[in-house]
N, C-alpha and C positions, 0 to 999 in steps of 0.2 A: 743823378746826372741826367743831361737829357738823352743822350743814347745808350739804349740799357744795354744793346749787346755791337753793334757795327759800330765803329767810331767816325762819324762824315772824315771827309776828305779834303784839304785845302791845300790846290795847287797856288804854287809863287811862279809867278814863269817871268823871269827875266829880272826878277827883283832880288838879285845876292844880297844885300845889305839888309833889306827886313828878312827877307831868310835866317840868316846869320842873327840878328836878335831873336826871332821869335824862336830859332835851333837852342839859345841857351836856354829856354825858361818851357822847353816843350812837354816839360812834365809835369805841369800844373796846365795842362789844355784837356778838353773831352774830343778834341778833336786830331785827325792826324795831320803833317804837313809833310808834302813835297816840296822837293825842289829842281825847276826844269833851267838851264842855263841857256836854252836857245826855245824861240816860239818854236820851231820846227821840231824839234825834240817832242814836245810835248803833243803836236799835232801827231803825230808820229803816233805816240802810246794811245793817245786818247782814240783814236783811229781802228788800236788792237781790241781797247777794251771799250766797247760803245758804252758803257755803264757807268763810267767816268763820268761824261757827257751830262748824264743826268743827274746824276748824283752828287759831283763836287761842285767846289767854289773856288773859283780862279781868282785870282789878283794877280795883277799884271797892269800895263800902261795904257794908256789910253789910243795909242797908235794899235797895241797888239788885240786889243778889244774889236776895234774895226773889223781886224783878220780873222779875230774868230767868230764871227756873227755869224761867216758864212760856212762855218764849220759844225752844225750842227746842236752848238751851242746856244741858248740863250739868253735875255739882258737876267734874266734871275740865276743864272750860274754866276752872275759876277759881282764882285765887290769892287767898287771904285773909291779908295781914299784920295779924296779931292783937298784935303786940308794936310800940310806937312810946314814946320814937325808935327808928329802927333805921339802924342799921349799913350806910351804901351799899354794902359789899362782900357785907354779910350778906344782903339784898335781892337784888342780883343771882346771887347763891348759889342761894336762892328759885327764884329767874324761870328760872334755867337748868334746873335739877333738874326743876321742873315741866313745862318744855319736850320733854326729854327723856322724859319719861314720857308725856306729851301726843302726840308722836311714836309712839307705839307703841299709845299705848291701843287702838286701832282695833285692832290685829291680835290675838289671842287667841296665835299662832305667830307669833313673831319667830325667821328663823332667825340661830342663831351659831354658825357653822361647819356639823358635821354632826347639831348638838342644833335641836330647836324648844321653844321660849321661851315659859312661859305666862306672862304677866304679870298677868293677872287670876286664877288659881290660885297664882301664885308656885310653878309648878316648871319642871324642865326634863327633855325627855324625848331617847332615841334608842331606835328598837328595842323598844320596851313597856318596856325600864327609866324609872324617872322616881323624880327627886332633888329633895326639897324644899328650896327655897330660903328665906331671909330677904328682906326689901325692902331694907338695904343692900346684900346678893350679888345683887338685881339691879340696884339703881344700879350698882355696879360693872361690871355685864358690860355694861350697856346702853351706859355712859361707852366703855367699852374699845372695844367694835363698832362704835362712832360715829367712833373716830379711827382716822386710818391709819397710826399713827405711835405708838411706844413714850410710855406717859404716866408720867412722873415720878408718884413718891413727893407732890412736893408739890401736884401739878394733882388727883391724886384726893382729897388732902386738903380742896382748895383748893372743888373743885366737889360733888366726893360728901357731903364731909362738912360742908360751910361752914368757913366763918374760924373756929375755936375755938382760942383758946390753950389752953384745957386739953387739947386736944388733942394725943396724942405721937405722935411718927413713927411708933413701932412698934406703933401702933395699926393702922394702913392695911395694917402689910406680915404683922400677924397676922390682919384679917380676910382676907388674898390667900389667904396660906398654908391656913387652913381651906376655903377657897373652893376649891383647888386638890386641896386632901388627900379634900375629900368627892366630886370630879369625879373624882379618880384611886379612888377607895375602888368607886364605886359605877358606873364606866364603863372604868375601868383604860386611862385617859386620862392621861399627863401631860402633856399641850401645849396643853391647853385655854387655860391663861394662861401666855403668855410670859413671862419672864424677862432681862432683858439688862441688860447696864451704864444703858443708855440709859432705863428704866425699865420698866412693863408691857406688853402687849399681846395680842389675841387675834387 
């Protein structure tokens, strides 16, 4: 899973109804969920505990986003579902993706393996070489580093990419393969991402 021992945090403030779904199904999540029934409430807590602040994920309206800009908050604590209805799988897609990014924001150097990881530059360096990346090659590497364990074909689809049926399989294993050929090309690396029956890995 991606959080081996804290489990993030995803506040709902003012959204009882996705509350309420995502309350029945909250035992297949890596993550936790609150729920605040007034913004002030939550201003309130989050106020006790400043660690909130940086460490969870708000969802909430687009009115209550405004209010909390100037609350110490910011635009990477939050999650904006701009498309409804939406898709409970496609949602938690969202929350995850987000999370994972959220996990790392804070570091400017994530390392993976013997590269460091800008995620706010989107590159990746060893040695004063350094390799421009995309923001899906680094979902991808950030997914891979997070698990300890070979990820299927369909878990990177599943999480990196969301639920897409237009989505093809050989979609995921041509963004690897590039992913792979620019790390071998420009660090004469190829073990950066494993390969195995059992599926990815770093």
């Amino acid at each position: 899973s991606y959080t081996k021992m804290n489990k993030q945090l995803v506040n709902i403030v003012e959204q009882q109804e996705l509350y309420n779904i995502l309350h029945e199904v909250k035992n297949q999540f890596i993550f936790e969920i609150c729920n605040y029934s007034s913004l002030d409430n939550f201003i309130k807590v989050s106020n006790l505990d400043t660690k909130k602040n940086v460490d969870s994920l708000i969802i909430t309206n687009l009115r209550n986003y405004e209010k909390l800009l100037v609350h110490n908050f910011t635009k990477n604590n939050f999650l904006m579902i701009d498309e409804f209805p939406i898709k409970l799988e496609k949602l938690l897609d969202k929350i995850n993706i987000q999370l994972i990014k959220h996990k790392y924001k804070n570091q400017a150097n994530v390392k993976v393996k013997r590269y460091n990881l800008n995620i706010n530059k989107r590159v990746i360096n060893f040695n004063q070489e350094e390799l421009k990346l995309t923001e899906r090659e680094i979902d991808i590497i950030l997914f891979l580093k997070d698990n300890n364990k070979p990820q299927t074909i369909n878990n990177l689809q599943n999480v990196v990419w969301g639920y897409s049926s237009e989505l093809e399989t050989h979609t995921v294993e041509t963004h690897i393969y590039r992913l792979r050929k620019k790390v071998k090309d420009k660090f004469e690396d190829e073990n950066f991402i494993i390969s195995s029956t059992n599926g990815y890995e770093i």
